[in-house]
TIVOMAR-934117 format. One line per 8 residues: number of its first residue (from 1); their letters; for each residue z, y negated, x of C-alpha. Coordinates in steps of 0.25 Angstrom, whole numbers, plus 5000, padded with zeros to 4 digits. Layout:
NUM = A = Z,Y,X; ... $
END
This chain:
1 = XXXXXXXX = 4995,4890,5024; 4986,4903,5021; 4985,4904,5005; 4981,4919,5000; 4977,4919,4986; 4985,4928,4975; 4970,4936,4974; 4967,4936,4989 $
9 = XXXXXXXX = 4982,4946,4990; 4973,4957,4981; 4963,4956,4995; 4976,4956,5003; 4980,4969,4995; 4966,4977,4996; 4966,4973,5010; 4980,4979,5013 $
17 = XXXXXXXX = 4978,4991,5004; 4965,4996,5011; 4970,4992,5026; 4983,5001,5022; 4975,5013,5019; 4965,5010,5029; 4978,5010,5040; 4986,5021,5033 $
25 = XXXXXXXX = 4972,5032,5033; 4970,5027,5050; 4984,5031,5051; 4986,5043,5046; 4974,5047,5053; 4979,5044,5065; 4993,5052,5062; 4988,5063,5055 $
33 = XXXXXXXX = 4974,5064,5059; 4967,5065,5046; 4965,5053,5035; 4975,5053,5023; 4974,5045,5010; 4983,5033,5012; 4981,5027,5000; 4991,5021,4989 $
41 = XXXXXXXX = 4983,5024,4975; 4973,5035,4970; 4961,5026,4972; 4954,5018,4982; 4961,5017,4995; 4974,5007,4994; 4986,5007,5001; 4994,4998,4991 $
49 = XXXXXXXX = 5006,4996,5001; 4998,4990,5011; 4991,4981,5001; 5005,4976,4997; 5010,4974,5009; 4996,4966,5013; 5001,4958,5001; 5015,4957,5004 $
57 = XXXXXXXX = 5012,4954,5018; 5003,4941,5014; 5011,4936,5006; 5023,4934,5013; 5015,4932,5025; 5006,4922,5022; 5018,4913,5023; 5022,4916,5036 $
65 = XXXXXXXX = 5009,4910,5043; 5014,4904,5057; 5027,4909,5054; 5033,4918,5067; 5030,4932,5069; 5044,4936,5068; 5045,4930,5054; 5033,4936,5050 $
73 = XXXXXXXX = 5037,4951,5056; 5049,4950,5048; 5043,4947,5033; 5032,4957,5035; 5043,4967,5042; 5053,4966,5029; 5042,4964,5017; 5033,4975,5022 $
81 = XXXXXXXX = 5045,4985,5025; 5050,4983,5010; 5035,4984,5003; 5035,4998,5011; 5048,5002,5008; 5045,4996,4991; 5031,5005,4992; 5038,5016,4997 $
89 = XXXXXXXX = 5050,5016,4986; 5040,5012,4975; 5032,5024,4978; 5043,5033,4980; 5051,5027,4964; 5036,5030,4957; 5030,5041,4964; 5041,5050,4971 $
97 = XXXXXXXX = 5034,5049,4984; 5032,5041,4995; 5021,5038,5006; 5027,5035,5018; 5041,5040,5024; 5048,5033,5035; 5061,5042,5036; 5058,5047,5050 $
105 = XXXXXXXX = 5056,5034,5056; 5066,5026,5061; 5073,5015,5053; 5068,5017,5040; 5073,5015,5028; 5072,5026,5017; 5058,5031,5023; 5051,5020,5018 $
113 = XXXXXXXX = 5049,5009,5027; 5055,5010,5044; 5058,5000,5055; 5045,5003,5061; 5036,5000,5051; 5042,4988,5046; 5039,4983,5060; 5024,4986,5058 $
121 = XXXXXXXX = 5027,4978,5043; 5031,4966,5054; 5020,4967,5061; 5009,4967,5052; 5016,4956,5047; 5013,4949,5059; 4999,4954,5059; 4997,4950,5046 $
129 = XXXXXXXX = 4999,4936,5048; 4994,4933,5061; 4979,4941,5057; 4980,4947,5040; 4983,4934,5034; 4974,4924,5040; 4961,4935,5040; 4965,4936,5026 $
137 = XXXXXXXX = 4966,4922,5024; 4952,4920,5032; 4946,4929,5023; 4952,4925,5010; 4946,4910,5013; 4932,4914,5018; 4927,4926,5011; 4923,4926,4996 $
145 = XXXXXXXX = 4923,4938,4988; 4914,4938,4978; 4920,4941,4962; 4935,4942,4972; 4943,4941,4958; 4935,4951,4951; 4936,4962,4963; 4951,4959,4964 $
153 = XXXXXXXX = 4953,4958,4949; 4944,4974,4950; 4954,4979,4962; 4967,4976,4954; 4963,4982,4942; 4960,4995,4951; 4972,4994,4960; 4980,4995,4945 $
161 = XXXXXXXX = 4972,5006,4940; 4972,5014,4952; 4987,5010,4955; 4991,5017,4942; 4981,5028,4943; 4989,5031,4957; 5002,5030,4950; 4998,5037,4938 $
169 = XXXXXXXX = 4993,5048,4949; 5005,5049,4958; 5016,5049,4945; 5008,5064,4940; 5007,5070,4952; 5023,5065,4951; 5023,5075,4936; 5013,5085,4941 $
177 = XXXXXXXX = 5024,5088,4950; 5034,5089,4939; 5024,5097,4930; 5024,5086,4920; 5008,5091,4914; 5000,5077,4911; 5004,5071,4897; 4989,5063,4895 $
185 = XXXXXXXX = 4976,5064,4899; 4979,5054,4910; 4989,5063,4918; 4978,5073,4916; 4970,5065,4923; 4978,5061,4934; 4981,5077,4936; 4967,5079,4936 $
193 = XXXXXXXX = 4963,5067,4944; 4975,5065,4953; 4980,5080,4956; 4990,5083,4966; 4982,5086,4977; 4974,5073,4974; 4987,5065,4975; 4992,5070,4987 $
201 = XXXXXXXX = 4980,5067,4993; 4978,5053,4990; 4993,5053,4994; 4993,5059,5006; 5004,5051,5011; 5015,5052,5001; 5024,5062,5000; 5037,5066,4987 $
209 = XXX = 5049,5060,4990; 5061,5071,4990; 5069,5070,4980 $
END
């Protein structure tokens, strides 16, 4: 039975959030034509969705080893649909605004997650099993990284920090808009920092959701 280590998912995370924004940029640069920010938090370069659903998708399906593709399609079409559609909402409730919108495409449900995409979560699925899991597994077993606890321990404590930053961030741009003036020198700093036009550039993608 292939054993990942509660630590080994942080690499699983990383792993998801840099292949995300490395997908997401080829994409829009192939639709657009020009090269976006796709990123999820003000510094570095992570697509937190795609790390979760690196995560989610490893942890359920590491228990489907040898089980049939259909069985496979399935848990990765329902679990993947409903950690879009919880991002979606989740980013919507905090920050009024969303990055992705769905409502002109066929059989979706409230603009955050469609048919057509669900589909493509089965299908990674699929993928993930039959090639993800075991060159994760591979590499996990043969390559040693050394201080891996003390890198690892480094990266959570920045993902935390920068997680709040962003957040922080995205809820005063929320009360420039109202003309709420900054209360401490912090808020200062974020105006100054993390202008509007800042904002909307690393958050190209995301767009206020009309009341």
């Amino acid at each position: 039975m292939v054993k990942i280590k509660p630590h080994q998912y942080i690499w699983v995370f990383i792993a998801g959030c840099y292949a995300g924004y490395l997908v997401e940029t080829i994409w829009c640069l192939i639709r657009i034509g020009h090269i976006e920010s796709r990123k999820s938090l003000v510094l570095g370069h992570l697509s937190v969705a795609y790390g979760m659903g690196a995560v989610l998708l490893t942890l359920l399906l590491v228990h489907f080893i040898g089980k049939p593709m259909w069985e496979i399609f399935l848990v990765s079409f329902v679990s993947g649909t409903a950690v879009e559609y919880i991002c979606s909402l989740g980013q919507e409730i905090v920050f009024g605004s969303v990055a992705w919108d769905y409502s002109d495409v066929p059989l979706n449900i409230n603009g955050r997650v469609c048919l057509l995409y669900s589909v493509f979560w089965g299908l990674l699925g699929i993928a993930w099993v039959k090639l993800a899991i075991p060159l994760m597994t591979k590499i996990f077993n043969n390559v040693r990284i050394p201080f891996e606890k003390v890198i690892l321990c480094a990266f959570v404590v920045f993902f935390i920090f920068d997680s709040i930053l962003s957040a922080s961030a995205a809820l005063r741009m929320n009360e420039r808009e109202q003309g709420i003036a900054p209360k401490n020198r912090y808020e200062s700093f974020l105006d100054k920092h993390y202008s509007d036009e800042k904002m909307h550039e690393i958050y190209a993608n995301s767009e206020k959701v009309k009341k």
